[in-house]
Structures are given as C-alpha cells and as structure tokens.
N, C-alpha and C positions, 0 to 999 in steps of 0.2 A: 920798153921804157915804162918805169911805174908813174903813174900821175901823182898828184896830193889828194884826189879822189879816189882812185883805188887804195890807196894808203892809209887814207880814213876809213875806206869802208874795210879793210883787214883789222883795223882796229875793235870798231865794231863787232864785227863778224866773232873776233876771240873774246869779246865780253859775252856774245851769246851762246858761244859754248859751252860757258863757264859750268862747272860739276856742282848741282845742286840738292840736298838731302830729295831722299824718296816719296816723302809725303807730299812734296810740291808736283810732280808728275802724278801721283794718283789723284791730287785731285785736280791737275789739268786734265787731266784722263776724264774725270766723273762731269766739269765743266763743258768737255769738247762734246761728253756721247749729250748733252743737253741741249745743242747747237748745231745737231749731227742732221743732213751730210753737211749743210752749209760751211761746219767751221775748219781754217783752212790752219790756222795756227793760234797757241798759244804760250802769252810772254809772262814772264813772271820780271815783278821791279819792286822798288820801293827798298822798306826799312831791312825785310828778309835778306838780302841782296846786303846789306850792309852790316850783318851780325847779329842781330835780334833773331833769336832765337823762335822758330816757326812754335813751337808752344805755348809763347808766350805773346802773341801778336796775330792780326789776321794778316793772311798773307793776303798779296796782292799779284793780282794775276789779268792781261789781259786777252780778252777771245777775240779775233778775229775771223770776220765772216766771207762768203763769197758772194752773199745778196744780203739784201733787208730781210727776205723771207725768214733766212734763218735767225734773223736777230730774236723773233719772238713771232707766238702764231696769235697775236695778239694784233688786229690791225691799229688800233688806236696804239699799244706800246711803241712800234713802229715807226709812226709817225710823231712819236714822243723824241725818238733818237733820233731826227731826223733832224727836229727842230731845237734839240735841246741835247745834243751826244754827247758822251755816252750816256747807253741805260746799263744801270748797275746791281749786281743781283750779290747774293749771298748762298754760300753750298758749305757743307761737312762733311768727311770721310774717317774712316777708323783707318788706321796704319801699325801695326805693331802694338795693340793695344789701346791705342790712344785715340783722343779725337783731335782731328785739326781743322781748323776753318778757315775760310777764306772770301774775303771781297772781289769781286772781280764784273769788269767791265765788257760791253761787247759794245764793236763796230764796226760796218765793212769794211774791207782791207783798201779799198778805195778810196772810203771817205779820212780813214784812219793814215794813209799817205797823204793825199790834200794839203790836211791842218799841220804837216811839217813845214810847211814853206814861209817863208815872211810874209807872205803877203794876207796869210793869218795873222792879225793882230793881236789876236788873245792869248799869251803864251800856256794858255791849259796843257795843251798838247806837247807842243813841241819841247816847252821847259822840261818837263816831265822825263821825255824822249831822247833827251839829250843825257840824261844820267844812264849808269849803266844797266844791262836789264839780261837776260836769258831767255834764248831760247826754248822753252819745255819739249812744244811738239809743232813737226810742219807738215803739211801734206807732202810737198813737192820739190825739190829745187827752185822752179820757178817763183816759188810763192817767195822762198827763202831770200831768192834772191830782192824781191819784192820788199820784203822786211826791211833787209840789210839797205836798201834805196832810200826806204821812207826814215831809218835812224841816225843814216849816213846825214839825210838833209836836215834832221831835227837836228843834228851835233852844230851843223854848220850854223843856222838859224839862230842857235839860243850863244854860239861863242861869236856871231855878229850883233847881238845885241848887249853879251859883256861888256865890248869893247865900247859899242856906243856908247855903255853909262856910267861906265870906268875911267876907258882912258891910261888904264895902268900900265906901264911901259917894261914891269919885270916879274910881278909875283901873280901868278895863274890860280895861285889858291885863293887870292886876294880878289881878281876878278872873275872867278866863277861866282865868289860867296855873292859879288856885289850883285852880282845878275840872277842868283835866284832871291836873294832878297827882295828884290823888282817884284820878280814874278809871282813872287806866294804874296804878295799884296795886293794885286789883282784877286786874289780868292780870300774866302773867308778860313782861317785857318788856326785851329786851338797851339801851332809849337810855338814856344818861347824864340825872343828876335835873334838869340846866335844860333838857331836851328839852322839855318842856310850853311853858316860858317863851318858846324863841322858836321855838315851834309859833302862841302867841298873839302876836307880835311879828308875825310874818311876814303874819297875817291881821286884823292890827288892825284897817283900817278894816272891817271885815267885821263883826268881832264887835261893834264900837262902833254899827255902824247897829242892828243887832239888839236891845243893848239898849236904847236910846236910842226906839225903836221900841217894844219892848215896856215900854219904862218911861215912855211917856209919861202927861206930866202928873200926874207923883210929882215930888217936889221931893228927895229924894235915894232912897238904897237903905237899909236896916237898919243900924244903927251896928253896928260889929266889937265882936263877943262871942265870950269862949270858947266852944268847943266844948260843949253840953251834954251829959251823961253817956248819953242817948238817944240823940245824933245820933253822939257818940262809938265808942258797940258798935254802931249801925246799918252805919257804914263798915267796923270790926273783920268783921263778920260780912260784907259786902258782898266784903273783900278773901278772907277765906277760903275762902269759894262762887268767886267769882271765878277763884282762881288756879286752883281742883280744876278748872274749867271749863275754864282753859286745858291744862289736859293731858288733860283729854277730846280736845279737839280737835286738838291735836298729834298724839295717836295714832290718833286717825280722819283724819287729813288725809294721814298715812303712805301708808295706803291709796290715796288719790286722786290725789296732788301727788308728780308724777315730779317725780326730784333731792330729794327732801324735805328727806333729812340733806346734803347738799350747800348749801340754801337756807338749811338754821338757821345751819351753820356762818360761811356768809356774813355773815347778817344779824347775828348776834353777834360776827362779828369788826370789823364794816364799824360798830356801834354800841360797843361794848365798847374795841373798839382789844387784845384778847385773841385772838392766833390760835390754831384749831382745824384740828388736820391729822385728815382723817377715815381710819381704815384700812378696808380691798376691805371685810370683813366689814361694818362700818358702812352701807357705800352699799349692803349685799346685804340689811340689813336692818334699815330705819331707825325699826321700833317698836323693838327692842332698844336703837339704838343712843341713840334721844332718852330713854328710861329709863335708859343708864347715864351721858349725856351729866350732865342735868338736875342729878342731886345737883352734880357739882362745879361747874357753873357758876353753882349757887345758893351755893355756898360762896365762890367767887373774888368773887362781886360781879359777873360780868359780866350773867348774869338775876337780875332781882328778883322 
C-alpha cells in the first residue's frame, strides 16, 4: 500500500533528479572538494531551476555537511552558523570556455533537516525547501534518503501554512503565491510583490501534485476566512524576527562572500530595476557599506 508520504516523497525524489546543464555539477564538484570529506551532498535551487539562464545569474547551490567541522576550519565561522545558519560563501569555475559563479550555502544535514518542521517558525528554510530543487551530488543512499525526509517535510510545512493563510478551496497556484508571499516578508527582499506569483506559476504542476497528494481524499481545503487576530500578530512578529535575521546574515555573509557589496548591488538592481553605483570605499568594506546602504534602499522601496 503506498501512503501520501511515500507519494510525496516520489514526488520529490523526481524533482531531484531532474537533468541539470554541466556547469552546475562542476561547480558542485569544486563547492564539495572545499567542504571535503565532511560534505555529504549538494542541492542546487532557486531562479536556475526555473530557466534563467546559469550565465546570466548566480547559481544557487546548497552544501551539506556531516559535522560543523567541516562547515569551516574557522572556529568562530562556525559558531556564526550555529547561531545565525547558514554561512554563505561564493566559488567560480571555467566550463567550456566560460565562467560561471555561484552562491552557495552550507549546513549540517542535521541541522538543515531540523528547520523543515513547523515547529520552526521562521519560514527561511523551509519556504525555500518546499520549491523544487535537484539533486547535484550524494554520498550515499542513506544520506539521499535523508534529503528526500528533510524536503518531503519542508513540502508538507510550507502547504500547512498555505492553507492556514489562504483558505482557498480550489486554485493551488493561488495558494502557493499567497504563502510565499508570507514568507518573503519575513525577509528583506529586492523582487517586485508579484515575484511569489509567478514563482507559483512557473512551478505549478509541481505544487498541484504535492497538494493534491497531501490532500487526498478531503473533498475540498478550508473555506477563505479572515485572518484571525492570533494568526495575524503570529506573521507581525514572524516578519520582524525575520527581517533582524536577514541583517544578521548579511553582515556575516560580509565576511565570507567575496564581491559581497558588488552581489547586493546587483541583485537589487537586476530586482528593483534601481541602479546602485558602489564607491572603492564600499567594495573595501562591505559591512559598512550594507549598513549604510540598507536604510535608503528601505526608503526607495527597492528592499522590503
């Protein structure tokens, strides 16, 4: 007899097969011997995964470890991801000529299952985990299997929390958008507000198995209700943790993530459509510079 758990996790399991161009495997290749022996597997997610073009975008990739040791031989780093995960690094590789780059985070595979559960309240993780992602490289079955555990629960987590803030009783593209909408508000974020929308467009049939799967045999989902005044201040308070969180990590990722202020600039101009010209002093030193960046670009509207 197949469950609605194993039938989720087959779902899963075929988004992380999925065939991904070459340059994404070299440079999880060049990511893992950096992490090596510690790193047990790595995921590749995000915009790549949805048709942006790997020359045109950093990819996004992440590492998984078997301890802390191998997070970084940096004892204080370590203790950075502990208190503030992930630490997030930046690598380049030549492929066929070319260069390609990429973002990419690391975390133990322990702590990185964890934060799928609800009982994490901060959907960093799990929102994230719930979209589709691939496979690159595993060690072992068992780790694989491991993965497939901690994405199966992320799927489940983030479409318990659609429903909570939805309600919607027929369109799945409607309540994914409404629930990552949620969730990128918890963070500080340069994409424009129908980014969610055809974040859920782009991967519809994906989300529609998942629920469809986990809602079998219910005849509909909860009728649409206002917000109640509980679930109201729960998000209030979700967004304000959230954001401080994203500038924790901002300015620990300073540290890590050569080009840093070069990478935000980017990405808020490339989201925003707001350019940012950074001066020498900036690029010499980009925990100042994302502290004096941040207010105005919280003022313009281009981060939220």
């Amino acid at each position: 007899m197949v469950t609605e758990k194993d039938a989720l996790s087959a779902i899963v399991e075929e988004s992380l097969d999925a065939q991904l161009p070459p340059e994404i495997a070299v440079l999880a290749d060049k990511v893992a011997a950096r992490h090596a022996p510690g790193a047990v597997a790595v995921l590749a997610y995000g915009s790549c995964l949805r048709g942006t073009s790997t020359s045109e975008s950093l990819i996004d990739l992440y590492v998984l470890t078997q301890d802390e040791a191998s997070i970084s031989t940096n004892p204080l780093s370590r203790i950075a991801c502990r208190l503030v995960p992930p630490n997030v690094y930046y690598v380049e590789a030549e492929h066929g000529g070319a260069t390609y780059r990429a973002k990419y985070a690391v975390l133990t595979l322990d702590a990185f299952a964890e934060r799928m559960r609800p009982e994490t309240r901060n959907p960093y993780f799990w929102a994230r985990f719930a979209q589709p992602c691939a496979l690159v490289q595993v060690q072992s079955e068992r780790v694989r299997h491991q993965v497939v555990a901690a994405l199966t629960q992320a799927a489940r987590t983030m479409l318990a929390t659609c429903i909570e803030l939805s309600g919607s009783d027929d369109n799945t593209q409607d309540l994914w958008a409404n629930g990552l909408r949620a969730t990128y508000s918890t963070e500080l974020r340069s994409e424009p507000p129908d980014r969610a929308k055809e974040i859920a467009a782009a991967n519809s049939d994906y989300y529609g198995r998942i629920t469809q799967t986990v809602l079998a045999g219910k005849h509909a989902l909860p009728s649409a209700q206002d917000p109640s005044p509980n679930l109201t201040g729960d998000w209030r308070a979700r967004r304000r943790t959230g954001k401080l969180l994203s500038v924790a990590r901002l300015i620990k990722a300073a540290f890590t993530f050569q080009g840093g202020a070069d990478y935000l600039a980017w990405k808020v101009s490339r989201h925003s459509g707001q350019q940012i010209e950074l001066k020498p002093w900036q690029r010499r030193h980009p925990i100042l510079a994302s502290l004096v960046l941040l207010p105005k670009l919280l003022k313009s509207g281009a981060v939220r």
